[in-house]
TIMAR-747516 format. One line per field, with one value per residue (C-alpha): chain; x, y, z. Coordinates in Angstrom, 2 decimals. Each point is the difference from the previous one (the first is absolute). Layout:
BEGIN
chain = A;...;
xx = X;...;
yy = Y;...;
zz = Z;...;
This chain:
BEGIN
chain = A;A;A;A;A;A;A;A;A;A;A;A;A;A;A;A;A;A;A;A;A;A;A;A;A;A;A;A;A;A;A;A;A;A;A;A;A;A;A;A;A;A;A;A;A;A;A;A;A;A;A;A;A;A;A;A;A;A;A;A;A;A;A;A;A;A;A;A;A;A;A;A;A;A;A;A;A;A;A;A;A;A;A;A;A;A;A;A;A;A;A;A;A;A;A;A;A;A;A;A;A;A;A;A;A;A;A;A;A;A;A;A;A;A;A;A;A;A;A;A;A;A;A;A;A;A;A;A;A;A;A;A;A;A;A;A;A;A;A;A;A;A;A;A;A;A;A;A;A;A;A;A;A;A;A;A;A;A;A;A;A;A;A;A;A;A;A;A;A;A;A;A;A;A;A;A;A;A;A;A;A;A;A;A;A;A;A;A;A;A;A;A;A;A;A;A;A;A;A;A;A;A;A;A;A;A;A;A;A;A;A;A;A;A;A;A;A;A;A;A;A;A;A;A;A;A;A;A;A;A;A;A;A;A;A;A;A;A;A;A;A;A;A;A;A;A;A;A;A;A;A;A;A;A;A;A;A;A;A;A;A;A;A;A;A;A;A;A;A;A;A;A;A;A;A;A;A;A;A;A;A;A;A;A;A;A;A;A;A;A;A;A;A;A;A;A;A;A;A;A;A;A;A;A;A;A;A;A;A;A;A;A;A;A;A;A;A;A;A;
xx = 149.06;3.13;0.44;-2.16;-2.78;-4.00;-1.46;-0.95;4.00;-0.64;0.88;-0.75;2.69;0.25;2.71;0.34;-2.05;2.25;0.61;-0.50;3.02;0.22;-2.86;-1.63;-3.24;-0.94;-3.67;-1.71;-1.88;-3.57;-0.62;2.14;-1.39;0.92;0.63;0.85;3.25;0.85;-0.13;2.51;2.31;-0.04;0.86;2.18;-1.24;-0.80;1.60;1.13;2.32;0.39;3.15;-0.94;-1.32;-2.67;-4.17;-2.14;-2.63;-0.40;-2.62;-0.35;-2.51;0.44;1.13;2.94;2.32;3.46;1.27;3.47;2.54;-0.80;-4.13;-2.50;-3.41;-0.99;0.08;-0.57;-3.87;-0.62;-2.36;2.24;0.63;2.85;1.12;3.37;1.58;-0.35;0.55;-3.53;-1.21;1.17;-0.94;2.11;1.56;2.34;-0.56;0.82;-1.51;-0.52;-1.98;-2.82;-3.14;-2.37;-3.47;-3.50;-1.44;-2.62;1.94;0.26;3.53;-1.46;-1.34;3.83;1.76;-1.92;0.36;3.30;1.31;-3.12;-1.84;3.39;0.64;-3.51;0.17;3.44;-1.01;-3.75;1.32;4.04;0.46;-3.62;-1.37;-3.67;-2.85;-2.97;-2.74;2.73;-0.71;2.75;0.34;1.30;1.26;0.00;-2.26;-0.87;3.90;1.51;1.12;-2.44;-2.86;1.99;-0.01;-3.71;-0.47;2.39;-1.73;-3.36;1.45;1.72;-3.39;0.62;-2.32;1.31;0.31;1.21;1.34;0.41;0.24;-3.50;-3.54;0.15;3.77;-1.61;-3.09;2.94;0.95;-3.47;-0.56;3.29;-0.75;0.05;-2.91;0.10;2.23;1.25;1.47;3.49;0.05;-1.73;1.37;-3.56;1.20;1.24;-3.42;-1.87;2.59;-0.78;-3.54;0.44;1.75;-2.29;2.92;2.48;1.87;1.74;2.06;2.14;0.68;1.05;1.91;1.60;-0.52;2.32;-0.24;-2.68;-2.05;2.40;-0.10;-3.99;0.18;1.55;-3.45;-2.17;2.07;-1.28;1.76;2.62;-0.12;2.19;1.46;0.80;2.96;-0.58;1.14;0.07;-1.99;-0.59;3.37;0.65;2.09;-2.40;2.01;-2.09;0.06;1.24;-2.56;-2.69;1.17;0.33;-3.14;-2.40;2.36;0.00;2.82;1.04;1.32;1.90;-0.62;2.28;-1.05;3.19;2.29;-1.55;1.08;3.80;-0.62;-3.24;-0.13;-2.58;-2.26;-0.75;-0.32;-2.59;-2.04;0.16;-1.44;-2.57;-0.90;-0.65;-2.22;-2.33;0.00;-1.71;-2.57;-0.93;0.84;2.86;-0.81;2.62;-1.87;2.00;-0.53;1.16;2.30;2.77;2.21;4.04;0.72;-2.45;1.61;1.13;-4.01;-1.00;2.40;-1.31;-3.96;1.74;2.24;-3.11;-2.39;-2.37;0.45;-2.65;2.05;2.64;1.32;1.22;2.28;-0.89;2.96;
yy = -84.16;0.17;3.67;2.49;1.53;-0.32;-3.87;0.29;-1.02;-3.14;-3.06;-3.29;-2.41;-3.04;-2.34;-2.90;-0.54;1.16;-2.66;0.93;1.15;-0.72;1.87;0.18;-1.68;0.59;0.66;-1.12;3.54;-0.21;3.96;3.29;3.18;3.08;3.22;3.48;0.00;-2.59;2.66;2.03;-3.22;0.35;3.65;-0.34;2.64;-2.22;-0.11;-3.52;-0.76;-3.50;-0.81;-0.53;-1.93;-0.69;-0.55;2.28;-1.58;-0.11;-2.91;-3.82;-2.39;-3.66;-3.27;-1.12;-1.92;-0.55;0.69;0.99;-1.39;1.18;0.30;-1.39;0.89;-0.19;-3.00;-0.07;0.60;2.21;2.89;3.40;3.61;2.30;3.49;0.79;3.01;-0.44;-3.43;-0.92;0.21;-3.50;-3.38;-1.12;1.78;-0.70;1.45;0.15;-2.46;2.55;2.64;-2.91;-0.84;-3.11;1.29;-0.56;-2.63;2.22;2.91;-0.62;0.96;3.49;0.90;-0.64;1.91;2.66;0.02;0.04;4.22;1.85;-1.72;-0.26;3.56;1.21;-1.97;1.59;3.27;-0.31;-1.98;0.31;4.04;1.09;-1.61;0.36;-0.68;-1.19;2.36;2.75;1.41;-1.13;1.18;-1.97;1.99;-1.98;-2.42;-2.07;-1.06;-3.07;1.59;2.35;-2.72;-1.85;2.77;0.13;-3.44;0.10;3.04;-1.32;-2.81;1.21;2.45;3.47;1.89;0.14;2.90;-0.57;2.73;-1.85;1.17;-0.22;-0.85;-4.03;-0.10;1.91;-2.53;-2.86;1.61;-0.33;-3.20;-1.56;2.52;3.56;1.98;2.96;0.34;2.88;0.86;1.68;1.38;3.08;2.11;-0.46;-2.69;1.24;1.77;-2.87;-2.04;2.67;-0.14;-3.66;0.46;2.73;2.10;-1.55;-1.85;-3.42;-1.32;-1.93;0.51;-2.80;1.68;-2.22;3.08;2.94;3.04;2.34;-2.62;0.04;3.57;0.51;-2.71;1.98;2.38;-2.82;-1.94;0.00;1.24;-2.04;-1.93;-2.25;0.30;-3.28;0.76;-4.07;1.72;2.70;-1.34;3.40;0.36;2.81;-0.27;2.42;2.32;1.74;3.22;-1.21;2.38;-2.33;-2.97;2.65;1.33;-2.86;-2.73;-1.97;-2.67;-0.97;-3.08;-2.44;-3.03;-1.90;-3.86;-1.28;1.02;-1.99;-3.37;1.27;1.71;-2.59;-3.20;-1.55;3.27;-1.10;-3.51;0.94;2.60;-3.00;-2.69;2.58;1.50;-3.85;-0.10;2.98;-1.72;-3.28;1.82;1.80;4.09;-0.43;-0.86;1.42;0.98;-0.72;2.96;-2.46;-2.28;-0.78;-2.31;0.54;0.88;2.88;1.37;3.43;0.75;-1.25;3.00;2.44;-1.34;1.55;3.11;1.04;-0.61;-2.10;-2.42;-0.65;-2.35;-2.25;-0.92;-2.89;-2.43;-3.80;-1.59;
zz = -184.94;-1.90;0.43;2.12;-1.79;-0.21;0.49;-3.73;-0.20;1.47;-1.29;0.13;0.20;0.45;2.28;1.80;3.31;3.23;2.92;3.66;2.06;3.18;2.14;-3.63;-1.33;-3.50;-0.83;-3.06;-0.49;-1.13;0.77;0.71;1.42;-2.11;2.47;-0.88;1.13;-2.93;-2.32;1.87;0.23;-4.16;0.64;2.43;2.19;2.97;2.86;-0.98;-2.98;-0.67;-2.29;-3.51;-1.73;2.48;-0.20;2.35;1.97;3.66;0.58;-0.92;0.74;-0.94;0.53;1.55;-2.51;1.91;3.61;0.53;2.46;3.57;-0.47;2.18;-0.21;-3.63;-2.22;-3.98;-1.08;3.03;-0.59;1.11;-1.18;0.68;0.43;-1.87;-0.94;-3.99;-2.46;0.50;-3.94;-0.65;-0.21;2.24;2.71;2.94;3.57;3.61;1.65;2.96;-2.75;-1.02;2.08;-0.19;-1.61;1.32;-1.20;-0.92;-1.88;-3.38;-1.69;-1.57;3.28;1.45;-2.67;0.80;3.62;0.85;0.06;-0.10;3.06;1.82;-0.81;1.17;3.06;0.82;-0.70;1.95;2.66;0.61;-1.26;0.67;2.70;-1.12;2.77;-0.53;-0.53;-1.37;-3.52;-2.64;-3.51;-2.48;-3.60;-2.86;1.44;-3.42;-0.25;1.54;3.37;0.06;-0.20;2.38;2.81;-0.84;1.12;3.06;1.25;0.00;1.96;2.40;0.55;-1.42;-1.89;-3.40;-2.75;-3.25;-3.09;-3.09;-4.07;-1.29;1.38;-0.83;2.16;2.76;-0.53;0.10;3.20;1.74;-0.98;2.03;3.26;-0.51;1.20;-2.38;-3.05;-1.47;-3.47;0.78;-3.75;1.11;3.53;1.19;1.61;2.83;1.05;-0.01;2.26;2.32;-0.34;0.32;3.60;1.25;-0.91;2.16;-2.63;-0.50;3.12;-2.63;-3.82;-1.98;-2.86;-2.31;-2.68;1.02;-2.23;0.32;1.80;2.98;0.09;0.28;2.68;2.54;-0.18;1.03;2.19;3.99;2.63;1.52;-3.49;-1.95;-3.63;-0.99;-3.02;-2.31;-3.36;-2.67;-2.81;-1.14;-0.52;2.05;3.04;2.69;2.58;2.38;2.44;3.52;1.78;-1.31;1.59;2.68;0.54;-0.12;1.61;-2.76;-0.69;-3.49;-0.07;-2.55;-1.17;-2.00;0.28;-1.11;2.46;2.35;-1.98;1.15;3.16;1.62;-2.02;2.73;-0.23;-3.52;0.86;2.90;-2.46;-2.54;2.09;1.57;-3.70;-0.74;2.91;-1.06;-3.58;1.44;2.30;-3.45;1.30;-2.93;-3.73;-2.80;-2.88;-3.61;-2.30;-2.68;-0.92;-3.03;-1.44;1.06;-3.52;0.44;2.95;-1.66;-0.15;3.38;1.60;-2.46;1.37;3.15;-1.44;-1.61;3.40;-2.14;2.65;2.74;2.73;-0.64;-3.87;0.06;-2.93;-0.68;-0.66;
């Protein structure tokens, strides 16, 4: 981006491959996972402003090509992927050594690029912010997106009984295939009766709402007493407030989530979550699923696959 805007003002340039600093390796990317928050880099409305002219993109999976001075542990044609907080729509790109991670053998690279944020993010939220016990009942909005599909999975594992609300009938059917239980089209209020029907009337101990919006608001009529609200997003694009006697009332805790704080404030957090995230992957309770894939060039259209929730999972770019 040259100037803030929509991704359709992209542009592909092209320059001369950057070295490693020190700390740094450079990865030769062969994928990039597209998130939502890319869009708002564009806008700049995210929280994040990078200094123009920059390229959005969060997640690279590759090969190592060079290792800066200081770095031990990786050597060039080493399978790895890495968290950064935007330059990842590239060909190249360089990165702190400390931010990359040795794949599974097993994990091919558009199964890493699309593994990084949301599975770390669910696994904060579920595990870190929510503290969700097995045999609890967790609702997950949005549940055919990228996070939302990965709080799916994590759930299951970790042993709660799953709900799902979704946009239309083949999401929710998305949804149930990767975990959920019941599934539940959140285009139509009616949703929030059959959560409680679901729950015997009880409700959801924890709601996974990456959605915001109306959606957050009908939550807080089927959550369960002593509950927790997990805030992930506002995809809706509204920002939610709610009534304090609510939270009051039922004991219910709304809680915040956002993931990457924790790369500033509890750098070996994310480094456990990764290395136990990797673990769940091999004993098969993890599997990204790729709504599609594009070419870099095409990147403007893979965020609009997402802007426009045509998405089911993770978009990822080809480079």
């Amino acid at each position: 981006m040259k100037a803030l805007g929509e991704p359709r003002d992209m542009e592909l340039v092209t320059g001369p491959d950057p070295e490693p600093g020190p700390g740094e390796i450079t990865i030769e990317v062969r994928a990039v996972g597209c998130n939502f928050f890319d869009i708002l880099l564009c806008q700049g409305s995210y929280q994040v402003k990078p200094p123009l002219p920059f390229a959005p993109g969060a997640e690279v999976a590759g090969l190592v090509r060079a290792v800066g001075p200081g770095v031990t542990g990786f050597a060039a044609g080493e399978r790895v992927f890495a968290m950064l907080g935007f330059g990842g729509y590239a060909t190249v790109v360089p990165v702190p050594a400390a931010a990359a991670a040795h794949l599974p053998e097993a994990m091919p690279f558009e199964h890493a690029a699309a593994f990084g944020i949301v599975y770390q993010t669910a696994y904060f939220g579920l595990i870190h912010r929510a503290a969700l016990q097995r045999g609890e009942t967790l609702l997950v909005h949005a549940a055919a997106g990228g996070v939302g599909l990965a709080a799916v999975q994590i759930g299951r594992a970790l042993g709660a009984r799953v709900l799902a609300t979704a946009g239309s009938a083949a999401k929710c059917a998305v949804a149930k295939e990767h975990g959920a239980v019941e599934a539940f089209d959140y285009g139509s209020p009616q949703w929030v009766d059959a959560v409680r029907d679901a729950t015997g009337g009880r409700g959801a101990d924890v709601v996974f709402d990456p959605v915001g919006g109306d959606v957050f608001d009908l939550s807080t009529k089927c959550i369960a007493f002593s509950g927790r609200l997990l805030v992930i997003g506002f995809a809706s694009g509204r920002i939610p407030t709610i009534q304090a006697n609510r939270i009051l009332l039922k004991n219910v805790a709304v809680v915040g989530l956002h993931w990457g704080a924790y790369r500033a404030h509890d750098p070996a957090l994310v480094q456990d979550t990764q290395r136990a995230l990797f673990a769940m992957y091999e004993r098969g309770q993890l599997r990204p699923v790729v709504s599609s894939t594009h070419r870099l060039c095409d990147a403007a259209a893979a965020l609009d696959e997402i802007a426009s929730r045509r998405n089911v999972g993770k978009v990822v770019l080809l480079p």
